[in-house]
PDB file of N, H, CA, C and O in Angstrom:
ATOM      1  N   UNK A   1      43.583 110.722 144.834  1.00  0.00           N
ATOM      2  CA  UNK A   1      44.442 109.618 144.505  1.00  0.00           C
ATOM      3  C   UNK A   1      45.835 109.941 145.015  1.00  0.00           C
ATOM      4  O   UNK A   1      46.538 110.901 144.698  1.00  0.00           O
ATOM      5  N   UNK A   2      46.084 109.009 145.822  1.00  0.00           N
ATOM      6  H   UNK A   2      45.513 108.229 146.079  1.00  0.00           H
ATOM      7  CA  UNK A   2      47.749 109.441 146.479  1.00  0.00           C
ATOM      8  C   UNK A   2      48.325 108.365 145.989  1.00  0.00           C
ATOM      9  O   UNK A   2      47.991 107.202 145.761  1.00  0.00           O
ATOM     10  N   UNK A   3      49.740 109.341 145.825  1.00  0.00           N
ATOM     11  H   UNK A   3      50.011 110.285 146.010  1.00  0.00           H
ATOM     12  CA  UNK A   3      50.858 108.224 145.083  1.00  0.00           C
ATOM     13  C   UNK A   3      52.070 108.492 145.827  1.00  0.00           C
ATOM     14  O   UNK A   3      52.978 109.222 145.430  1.00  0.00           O
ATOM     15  N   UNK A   4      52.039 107.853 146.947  1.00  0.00           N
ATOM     16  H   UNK A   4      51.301 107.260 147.269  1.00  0.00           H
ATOM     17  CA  UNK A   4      52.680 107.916 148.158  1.00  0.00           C
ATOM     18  C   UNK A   4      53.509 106.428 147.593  1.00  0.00           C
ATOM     19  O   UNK A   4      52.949 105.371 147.303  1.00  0.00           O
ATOM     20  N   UNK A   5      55.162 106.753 147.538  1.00  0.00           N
ATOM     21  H   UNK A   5      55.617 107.612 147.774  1.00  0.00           H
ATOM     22  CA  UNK A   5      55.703 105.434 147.477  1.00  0.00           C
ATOM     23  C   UNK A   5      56.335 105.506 145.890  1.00  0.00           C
ATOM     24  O   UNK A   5      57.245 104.760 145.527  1.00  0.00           O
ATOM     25  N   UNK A   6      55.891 106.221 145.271  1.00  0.00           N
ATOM     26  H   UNK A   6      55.151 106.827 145.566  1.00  0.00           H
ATOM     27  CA  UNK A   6      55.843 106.181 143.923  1.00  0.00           C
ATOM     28  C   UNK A   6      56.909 107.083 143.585  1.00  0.00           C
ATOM     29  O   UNK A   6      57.002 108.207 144.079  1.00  0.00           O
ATOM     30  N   UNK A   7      58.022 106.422 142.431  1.00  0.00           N
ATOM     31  H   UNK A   7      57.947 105.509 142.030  1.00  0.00           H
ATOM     32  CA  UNK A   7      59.198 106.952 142.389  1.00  0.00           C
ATOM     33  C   UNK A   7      59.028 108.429 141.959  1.00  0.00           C
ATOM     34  O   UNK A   7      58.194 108.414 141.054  1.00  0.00           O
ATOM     35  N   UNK A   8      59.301 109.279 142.116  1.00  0.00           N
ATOM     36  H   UNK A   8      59.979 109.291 142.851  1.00  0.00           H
ATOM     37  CA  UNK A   8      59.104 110.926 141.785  1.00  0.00           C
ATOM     38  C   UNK A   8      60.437 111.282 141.329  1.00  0.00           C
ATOM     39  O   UNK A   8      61.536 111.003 141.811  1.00  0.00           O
ATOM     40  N   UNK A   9      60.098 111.990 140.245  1.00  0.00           N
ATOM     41  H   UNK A   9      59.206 112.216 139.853  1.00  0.00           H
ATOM     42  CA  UNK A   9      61.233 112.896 139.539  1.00  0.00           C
ATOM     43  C   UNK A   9      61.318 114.318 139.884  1.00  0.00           C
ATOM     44  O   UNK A   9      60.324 114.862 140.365  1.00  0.00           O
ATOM     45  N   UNK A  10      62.300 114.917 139.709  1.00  0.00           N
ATOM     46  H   UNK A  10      63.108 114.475 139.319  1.00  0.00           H
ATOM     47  CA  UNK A  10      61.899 116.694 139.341  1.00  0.00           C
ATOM     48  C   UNK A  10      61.726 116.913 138.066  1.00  0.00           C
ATOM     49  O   UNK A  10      61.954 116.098 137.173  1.00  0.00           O
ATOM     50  N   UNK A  11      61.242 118.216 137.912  1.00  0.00           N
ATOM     51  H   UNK A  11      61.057 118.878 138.638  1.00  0.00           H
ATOM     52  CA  UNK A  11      61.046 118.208 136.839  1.00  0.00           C
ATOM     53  C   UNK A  11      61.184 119.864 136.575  1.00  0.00           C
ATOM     54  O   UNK A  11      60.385 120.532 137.232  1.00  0.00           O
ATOM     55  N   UNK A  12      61.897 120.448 135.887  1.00  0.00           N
ATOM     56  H   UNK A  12      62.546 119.906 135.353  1.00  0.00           H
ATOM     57  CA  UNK A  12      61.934 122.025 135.801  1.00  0.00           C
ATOM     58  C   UNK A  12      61.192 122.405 134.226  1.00  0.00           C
ATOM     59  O   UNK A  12      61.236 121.725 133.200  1.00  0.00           O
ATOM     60  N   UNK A  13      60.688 123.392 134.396  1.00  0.00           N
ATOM     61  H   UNK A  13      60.653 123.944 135.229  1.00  0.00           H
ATOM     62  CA  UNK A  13      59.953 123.941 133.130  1.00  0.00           C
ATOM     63  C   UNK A  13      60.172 125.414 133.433  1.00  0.00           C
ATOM     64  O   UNK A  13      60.073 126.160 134.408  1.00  0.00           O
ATOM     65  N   UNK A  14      60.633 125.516 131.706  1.00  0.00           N
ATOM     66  H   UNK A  14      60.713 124.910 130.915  1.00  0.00           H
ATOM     67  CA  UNK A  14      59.507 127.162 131.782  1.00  0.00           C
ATOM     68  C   UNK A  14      58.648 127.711 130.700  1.00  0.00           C
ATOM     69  O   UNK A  14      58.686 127.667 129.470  1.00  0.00           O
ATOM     70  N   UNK A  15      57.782 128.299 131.672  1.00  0.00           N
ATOM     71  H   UNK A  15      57.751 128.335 132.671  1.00  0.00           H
ATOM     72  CA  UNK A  15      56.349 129.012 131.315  1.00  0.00           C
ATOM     73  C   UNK A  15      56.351 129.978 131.000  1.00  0.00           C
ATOM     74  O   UNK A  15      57.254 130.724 131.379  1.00  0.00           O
ATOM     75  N   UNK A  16      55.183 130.506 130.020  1.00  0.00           N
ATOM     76  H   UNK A  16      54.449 129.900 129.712  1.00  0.00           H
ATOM     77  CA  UNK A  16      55.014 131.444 130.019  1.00  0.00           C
ATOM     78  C   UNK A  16      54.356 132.554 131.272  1.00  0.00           C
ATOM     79  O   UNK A  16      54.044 131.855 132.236  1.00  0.00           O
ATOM     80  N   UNK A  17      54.101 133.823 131.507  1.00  0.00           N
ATOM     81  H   UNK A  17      54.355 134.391 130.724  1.00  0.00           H
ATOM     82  CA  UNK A  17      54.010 134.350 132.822  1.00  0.00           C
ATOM     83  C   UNK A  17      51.784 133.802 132.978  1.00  0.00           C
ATOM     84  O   UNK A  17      51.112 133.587 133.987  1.00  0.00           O
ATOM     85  N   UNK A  18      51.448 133.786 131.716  1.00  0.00           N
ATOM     86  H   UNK A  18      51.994 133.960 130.896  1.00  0.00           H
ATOM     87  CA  UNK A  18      50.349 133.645 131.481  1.00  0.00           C
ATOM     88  C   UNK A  18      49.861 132.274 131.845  1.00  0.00           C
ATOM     89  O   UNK A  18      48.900 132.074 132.587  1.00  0.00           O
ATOM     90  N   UNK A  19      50.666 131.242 131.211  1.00  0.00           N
ATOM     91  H   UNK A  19      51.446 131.405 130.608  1.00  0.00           H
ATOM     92  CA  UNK A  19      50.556 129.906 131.516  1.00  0.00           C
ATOM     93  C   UNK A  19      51.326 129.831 133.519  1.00  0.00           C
ATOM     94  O   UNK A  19      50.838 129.042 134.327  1.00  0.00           O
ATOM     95  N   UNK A  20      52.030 130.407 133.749  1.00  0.00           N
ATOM     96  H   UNK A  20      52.427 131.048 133.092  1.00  0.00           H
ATOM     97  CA  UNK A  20      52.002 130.385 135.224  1.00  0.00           C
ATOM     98  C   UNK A  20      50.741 130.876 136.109  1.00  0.00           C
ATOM     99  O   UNK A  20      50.458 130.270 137.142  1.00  0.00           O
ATOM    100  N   UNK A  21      49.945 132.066 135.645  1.00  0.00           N
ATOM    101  H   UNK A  21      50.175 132.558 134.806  1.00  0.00           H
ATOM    102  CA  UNK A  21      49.028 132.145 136.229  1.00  0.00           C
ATOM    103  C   UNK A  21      48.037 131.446 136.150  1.00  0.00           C
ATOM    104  O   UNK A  21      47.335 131.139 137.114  1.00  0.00           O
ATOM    105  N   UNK A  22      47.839 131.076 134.893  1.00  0.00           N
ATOM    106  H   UNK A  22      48.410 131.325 134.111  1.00  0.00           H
ATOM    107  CA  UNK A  22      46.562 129.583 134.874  1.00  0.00           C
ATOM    108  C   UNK A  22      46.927 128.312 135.878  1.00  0.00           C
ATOM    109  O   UNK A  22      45.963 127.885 136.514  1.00  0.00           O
ATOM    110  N   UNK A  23      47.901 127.811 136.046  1.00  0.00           N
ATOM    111  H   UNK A  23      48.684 128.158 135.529  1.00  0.00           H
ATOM    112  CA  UNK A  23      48.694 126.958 136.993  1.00  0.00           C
ATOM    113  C   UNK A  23      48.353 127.212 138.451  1.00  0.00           C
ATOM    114  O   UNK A  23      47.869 126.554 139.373  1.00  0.00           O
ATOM    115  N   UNK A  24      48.903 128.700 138.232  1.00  0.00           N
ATOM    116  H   UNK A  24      49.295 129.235 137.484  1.00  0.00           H
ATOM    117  CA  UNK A  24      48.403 129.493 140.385  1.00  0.00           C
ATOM    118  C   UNK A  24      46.921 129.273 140.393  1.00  0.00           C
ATOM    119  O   UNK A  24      46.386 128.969 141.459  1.00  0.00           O
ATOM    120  N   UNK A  25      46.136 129.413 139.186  1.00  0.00           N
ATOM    121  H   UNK A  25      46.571 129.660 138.320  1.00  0.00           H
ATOM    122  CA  UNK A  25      44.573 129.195 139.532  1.00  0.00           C
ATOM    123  C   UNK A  25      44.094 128.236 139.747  1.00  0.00           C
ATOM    124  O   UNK A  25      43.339 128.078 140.705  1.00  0.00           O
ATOM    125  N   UNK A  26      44.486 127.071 138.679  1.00  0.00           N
ATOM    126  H   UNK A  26      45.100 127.199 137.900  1.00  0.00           H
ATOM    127  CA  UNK A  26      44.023 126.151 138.765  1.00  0.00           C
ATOM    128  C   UNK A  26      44.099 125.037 140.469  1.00  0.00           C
ATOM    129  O   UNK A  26      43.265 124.267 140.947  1.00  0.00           O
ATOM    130  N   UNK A  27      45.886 125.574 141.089  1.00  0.00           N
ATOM    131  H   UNK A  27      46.563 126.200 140.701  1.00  0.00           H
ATOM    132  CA  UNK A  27      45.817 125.023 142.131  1.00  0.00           C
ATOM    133  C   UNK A  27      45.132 125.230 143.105  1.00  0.00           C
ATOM    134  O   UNK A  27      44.488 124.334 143.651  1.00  0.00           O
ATOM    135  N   UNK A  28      45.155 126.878 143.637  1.00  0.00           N
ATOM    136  H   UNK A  28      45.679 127.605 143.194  1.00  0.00           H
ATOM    137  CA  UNK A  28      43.858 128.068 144.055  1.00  0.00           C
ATOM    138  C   UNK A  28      42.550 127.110 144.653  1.00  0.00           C
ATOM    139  O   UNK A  28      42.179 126.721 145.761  1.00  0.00           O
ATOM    140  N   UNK A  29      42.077 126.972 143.201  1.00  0.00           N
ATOM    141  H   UNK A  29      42.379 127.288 142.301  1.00  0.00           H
ATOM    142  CA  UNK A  29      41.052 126.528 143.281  1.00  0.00           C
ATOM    143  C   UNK A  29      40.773 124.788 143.709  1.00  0.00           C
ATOM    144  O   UNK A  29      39.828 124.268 144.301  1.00  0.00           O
ATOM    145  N   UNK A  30      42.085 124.167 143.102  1.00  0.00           N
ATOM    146  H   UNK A  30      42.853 124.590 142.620  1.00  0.00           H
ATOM    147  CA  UNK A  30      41.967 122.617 143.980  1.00  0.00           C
ATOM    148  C   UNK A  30      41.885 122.703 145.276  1.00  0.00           C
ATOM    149  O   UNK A  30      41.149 122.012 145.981  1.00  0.00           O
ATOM    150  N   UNK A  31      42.838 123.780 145.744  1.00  0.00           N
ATOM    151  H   UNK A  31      43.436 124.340 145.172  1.00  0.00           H
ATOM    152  CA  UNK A  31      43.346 123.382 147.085  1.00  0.00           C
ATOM    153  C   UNK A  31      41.359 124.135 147.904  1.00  0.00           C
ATOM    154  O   UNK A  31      40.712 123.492 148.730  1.00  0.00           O
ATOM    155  N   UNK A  32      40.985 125.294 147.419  1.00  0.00           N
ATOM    156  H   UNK A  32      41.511 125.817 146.748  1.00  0.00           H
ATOM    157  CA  UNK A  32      39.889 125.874 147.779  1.00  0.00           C
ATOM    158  C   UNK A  32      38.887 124.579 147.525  1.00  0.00           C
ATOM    159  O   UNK A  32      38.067 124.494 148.439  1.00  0.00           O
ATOM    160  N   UNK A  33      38.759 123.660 146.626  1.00  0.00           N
ATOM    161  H   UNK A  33      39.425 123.729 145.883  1.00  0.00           H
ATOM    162  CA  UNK A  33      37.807 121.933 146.727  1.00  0.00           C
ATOM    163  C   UNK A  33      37.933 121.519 147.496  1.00  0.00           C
ATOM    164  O   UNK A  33      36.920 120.998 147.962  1.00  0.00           O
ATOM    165  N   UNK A  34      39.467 121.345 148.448  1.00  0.00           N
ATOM    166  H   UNK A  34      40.290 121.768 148.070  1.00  0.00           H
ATOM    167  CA  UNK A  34      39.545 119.848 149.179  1.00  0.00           C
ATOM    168  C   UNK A  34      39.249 121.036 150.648  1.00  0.00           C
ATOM    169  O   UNK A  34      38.983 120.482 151.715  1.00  0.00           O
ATOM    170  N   UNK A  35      39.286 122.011 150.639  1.00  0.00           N
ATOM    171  H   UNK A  35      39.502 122.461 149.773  1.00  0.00           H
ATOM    172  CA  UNK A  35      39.368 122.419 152.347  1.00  0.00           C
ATOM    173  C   UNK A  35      37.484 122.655 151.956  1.00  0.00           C
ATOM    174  O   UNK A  35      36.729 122.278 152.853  1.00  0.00           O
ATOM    175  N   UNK A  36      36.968 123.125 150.942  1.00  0.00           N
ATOM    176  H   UNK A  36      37.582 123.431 150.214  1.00  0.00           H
ATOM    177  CA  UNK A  36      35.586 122.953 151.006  1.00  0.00           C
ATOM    178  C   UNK A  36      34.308 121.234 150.997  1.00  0.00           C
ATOM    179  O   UNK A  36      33.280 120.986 151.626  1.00  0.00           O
ATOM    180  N   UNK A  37      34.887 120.659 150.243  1.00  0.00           N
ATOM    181  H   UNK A  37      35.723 120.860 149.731  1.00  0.00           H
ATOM    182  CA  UNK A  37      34.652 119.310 150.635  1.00  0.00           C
ATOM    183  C   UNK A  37      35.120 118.568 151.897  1.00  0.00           C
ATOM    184  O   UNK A  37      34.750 117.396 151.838  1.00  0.00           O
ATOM    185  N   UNK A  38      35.781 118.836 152.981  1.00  0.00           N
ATOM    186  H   UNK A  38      36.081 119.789 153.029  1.00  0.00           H
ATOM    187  CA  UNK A  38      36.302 118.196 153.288  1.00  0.00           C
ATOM    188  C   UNK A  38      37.557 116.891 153.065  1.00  0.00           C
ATOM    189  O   UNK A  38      37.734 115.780 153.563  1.00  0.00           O
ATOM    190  N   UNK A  39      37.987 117.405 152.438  1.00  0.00           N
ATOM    191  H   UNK A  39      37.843 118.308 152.034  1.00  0.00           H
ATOM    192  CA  UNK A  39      39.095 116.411 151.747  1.00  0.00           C
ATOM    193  C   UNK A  39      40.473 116.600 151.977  1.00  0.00           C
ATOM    194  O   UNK A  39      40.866 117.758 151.835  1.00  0.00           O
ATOM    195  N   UNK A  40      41.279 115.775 152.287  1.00  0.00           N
ATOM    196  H   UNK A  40      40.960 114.834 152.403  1.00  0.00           H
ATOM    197  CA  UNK A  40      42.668 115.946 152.912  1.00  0.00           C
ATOM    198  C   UNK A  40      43.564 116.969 151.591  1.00  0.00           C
ATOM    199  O   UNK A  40      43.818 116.431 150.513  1.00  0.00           O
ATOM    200  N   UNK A  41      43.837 117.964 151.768  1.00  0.00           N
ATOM    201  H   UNK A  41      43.631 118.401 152.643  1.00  0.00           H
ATOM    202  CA  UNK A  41      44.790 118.575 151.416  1.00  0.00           C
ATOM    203  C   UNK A  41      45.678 118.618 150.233  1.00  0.00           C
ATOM    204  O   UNK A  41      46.715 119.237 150.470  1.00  0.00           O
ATOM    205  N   UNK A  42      45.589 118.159 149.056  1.00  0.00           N
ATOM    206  H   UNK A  42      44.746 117.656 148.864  1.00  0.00           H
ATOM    207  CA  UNK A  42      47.120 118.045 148.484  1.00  0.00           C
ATOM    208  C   UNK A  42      48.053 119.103 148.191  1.00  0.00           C
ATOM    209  O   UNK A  42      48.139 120.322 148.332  1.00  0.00           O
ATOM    210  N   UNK A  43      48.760 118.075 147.696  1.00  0.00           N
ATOM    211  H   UNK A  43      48.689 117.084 147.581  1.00  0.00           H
ATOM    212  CA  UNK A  43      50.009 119.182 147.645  1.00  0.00           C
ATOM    213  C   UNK A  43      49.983 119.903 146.232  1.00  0.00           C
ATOM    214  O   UNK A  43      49.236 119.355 145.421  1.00  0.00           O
ATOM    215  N   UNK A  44      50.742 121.167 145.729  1.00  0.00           N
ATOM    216  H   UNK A  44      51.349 121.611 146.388  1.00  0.00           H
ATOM    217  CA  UNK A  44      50.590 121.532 144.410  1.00  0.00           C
ATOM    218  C   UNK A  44      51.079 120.842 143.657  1.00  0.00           C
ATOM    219  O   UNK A  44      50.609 120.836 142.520  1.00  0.00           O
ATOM    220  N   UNK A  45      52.643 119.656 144.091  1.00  0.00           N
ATOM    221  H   UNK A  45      53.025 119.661 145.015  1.00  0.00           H
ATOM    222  CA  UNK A  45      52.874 118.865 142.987  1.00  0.00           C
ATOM    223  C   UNK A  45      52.018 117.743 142.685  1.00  0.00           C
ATOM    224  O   UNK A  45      52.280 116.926 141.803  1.00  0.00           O
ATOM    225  N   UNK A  46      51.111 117.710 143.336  1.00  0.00           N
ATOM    226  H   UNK A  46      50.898 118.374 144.054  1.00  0.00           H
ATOM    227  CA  UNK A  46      50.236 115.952 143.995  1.00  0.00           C
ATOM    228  C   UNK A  46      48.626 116.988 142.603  1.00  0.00           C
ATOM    229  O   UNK A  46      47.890 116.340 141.858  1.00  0.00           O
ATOM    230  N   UNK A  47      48.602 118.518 142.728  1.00  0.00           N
ATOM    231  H   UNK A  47      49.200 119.044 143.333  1.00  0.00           H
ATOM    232  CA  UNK A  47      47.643 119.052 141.766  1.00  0.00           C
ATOM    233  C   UNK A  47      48.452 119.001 140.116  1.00  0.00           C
ATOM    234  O   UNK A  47      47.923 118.495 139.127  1.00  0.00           O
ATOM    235  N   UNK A  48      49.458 119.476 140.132  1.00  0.00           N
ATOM    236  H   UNK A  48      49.888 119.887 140.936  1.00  0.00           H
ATOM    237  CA  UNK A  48      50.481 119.637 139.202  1.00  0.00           C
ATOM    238  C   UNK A  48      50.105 118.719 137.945  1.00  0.00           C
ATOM    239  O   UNK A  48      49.791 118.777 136.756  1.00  0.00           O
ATOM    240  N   UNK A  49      50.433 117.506 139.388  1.00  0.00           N
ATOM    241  H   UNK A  49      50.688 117.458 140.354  1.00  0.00           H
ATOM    242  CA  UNK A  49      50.337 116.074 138.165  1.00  0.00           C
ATOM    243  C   UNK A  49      49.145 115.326 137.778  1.00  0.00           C
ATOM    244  O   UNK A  49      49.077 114.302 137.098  1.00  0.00           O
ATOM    245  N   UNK A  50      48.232 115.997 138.317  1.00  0.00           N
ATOM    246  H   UNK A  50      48.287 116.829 138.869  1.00  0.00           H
ATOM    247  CA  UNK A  50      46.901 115.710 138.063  1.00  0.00           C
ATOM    248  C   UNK A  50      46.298 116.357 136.902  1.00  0.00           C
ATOM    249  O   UNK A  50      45.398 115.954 136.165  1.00  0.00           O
ATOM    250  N   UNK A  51      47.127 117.693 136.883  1.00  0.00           N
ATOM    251  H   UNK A  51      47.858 118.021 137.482  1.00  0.00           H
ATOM    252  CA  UNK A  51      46.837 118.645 135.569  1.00  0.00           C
ATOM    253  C   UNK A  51      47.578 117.970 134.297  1.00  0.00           C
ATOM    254  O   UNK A  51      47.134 117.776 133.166  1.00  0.00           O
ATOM    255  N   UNK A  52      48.916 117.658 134.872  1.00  0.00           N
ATOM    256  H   UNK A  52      49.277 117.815 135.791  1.00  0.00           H
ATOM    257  CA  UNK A  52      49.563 117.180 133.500  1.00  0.00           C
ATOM    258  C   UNK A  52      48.870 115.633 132.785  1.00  0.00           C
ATOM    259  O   UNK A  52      48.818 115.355 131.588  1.00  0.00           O
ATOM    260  N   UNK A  53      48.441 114.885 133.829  1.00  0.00           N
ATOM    261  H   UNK A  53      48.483 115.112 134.802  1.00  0.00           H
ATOM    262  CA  UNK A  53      47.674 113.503 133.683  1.00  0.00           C
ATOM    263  C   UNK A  53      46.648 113.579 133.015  1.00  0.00           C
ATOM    264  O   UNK A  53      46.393 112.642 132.259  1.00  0.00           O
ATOM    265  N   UNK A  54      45.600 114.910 133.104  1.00  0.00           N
ATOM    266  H   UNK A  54      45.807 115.672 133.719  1.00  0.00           H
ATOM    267  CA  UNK A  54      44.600 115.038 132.373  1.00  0.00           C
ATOM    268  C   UNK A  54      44.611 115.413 131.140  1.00  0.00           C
ATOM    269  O   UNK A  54      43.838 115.223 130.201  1.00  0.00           O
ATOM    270  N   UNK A  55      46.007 116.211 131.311  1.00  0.00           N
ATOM    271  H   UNK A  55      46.635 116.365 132.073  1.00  0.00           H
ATOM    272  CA  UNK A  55      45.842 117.402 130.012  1.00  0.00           C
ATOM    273  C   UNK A  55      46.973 115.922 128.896  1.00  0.00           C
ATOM    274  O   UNK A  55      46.949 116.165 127.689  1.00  0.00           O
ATOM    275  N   UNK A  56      47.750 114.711 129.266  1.00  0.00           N
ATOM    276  H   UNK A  56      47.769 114.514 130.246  1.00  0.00           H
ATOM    277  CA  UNK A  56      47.984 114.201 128.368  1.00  0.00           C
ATOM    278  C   UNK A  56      46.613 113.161 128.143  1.00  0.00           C
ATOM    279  O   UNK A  56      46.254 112.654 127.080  1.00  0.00           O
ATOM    280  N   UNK A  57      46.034 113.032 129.378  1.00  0.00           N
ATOM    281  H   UNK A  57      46.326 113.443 130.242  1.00  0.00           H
ATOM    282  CA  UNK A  57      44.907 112.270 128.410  1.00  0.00           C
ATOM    283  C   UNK A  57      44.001 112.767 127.481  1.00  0.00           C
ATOM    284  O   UNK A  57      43.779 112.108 126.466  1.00  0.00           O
ATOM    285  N   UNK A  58      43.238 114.220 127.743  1.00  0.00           N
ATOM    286  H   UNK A  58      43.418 114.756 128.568  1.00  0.00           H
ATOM    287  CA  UNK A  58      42.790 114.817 126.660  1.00  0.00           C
ATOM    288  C   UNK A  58      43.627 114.622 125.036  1.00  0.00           C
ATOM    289  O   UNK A  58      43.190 114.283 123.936  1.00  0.00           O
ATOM    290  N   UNK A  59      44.902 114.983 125.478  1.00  0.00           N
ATOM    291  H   UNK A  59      45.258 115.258 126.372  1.00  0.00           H
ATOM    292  CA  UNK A  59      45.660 114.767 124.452  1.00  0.00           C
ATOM    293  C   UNK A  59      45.431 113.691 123.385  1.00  0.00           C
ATOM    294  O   UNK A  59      45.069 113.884 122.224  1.00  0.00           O
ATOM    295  N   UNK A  60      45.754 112.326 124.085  1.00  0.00           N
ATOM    296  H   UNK A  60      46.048 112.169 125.028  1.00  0.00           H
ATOM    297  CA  UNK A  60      46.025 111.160 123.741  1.00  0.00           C
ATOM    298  C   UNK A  60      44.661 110.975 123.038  1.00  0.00           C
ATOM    299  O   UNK A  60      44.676 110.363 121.970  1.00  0.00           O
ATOM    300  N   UNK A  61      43.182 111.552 123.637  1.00  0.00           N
ATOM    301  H   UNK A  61      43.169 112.049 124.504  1.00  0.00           H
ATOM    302  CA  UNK A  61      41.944 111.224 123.015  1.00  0.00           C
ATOM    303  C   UNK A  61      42.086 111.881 121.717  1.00  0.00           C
ATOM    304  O   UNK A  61      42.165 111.266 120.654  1.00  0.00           O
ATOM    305  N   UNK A  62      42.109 112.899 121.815  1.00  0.00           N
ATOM    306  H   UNK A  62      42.045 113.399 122.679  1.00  0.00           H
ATOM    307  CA  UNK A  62      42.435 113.956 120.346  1.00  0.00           C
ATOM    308  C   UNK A  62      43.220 113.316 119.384  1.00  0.00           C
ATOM    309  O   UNK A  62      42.765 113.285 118.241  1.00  0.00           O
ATOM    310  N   UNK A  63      44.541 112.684 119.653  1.00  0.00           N
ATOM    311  H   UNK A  63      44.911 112.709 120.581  1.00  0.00           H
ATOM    312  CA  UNK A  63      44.823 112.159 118.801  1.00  0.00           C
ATOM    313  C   UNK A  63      44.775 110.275 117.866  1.00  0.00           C
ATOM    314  O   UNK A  63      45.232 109.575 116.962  1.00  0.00           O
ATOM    315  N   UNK A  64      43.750 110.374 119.120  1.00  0.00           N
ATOM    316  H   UNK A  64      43.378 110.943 119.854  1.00  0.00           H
ATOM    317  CA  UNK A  64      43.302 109.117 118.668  1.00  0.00           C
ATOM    318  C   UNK A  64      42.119 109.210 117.767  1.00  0.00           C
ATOM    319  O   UNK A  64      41.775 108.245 117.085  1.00  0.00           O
ATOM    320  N   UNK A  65      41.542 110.251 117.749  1.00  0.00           N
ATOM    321  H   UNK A  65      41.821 111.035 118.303  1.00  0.00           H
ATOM    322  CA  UNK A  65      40.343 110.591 117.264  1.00  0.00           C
ATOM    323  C   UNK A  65      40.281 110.716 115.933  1.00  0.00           C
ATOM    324  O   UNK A  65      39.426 110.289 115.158  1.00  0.00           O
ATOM    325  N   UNK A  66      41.802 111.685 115.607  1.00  0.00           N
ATOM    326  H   UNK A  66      42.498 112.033 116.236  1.00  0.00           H
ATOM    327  CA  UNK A  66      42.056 111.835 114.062  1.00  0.00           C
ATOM    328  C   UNK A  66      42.605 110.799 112.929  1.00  0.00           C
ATOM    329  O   UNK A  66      42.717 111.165 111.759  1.00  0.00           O
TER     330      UNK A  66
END
């Protein structure tokens, strides 16, 4: 899903060194999907926000749940 066009913010955080390495993996391994599928490339912020998109929708289910 590209969101080419789409107003973008920065955004600075900080992590823990632990929660940074789950981050280096998780991209690792996107970026190791799209060159094994054949699939164009993204970028780590284009993975970033795919992590944060999921991890508030998990969220949002959880707390809809209770």
């Amino acid at each position: 899903m590209s969101r080419e066009g789409a107003n973008k913010v920065r955004v600075d955080i900080n992590v823990t060194a632990d929660t940074k390495a789950l981050l280096d993996g998780i991209i690792a391994h996107e970026l190791e999907e799209d060159r094994c599928n054949d699939r164009p490339e993204r970028s780590k912020s284009e993975i970033l926000e795919m992590v944060l998109r999921k991890g508030y929708n998990a969220w949002k289910d959880q707390v809809h749940k209770a």
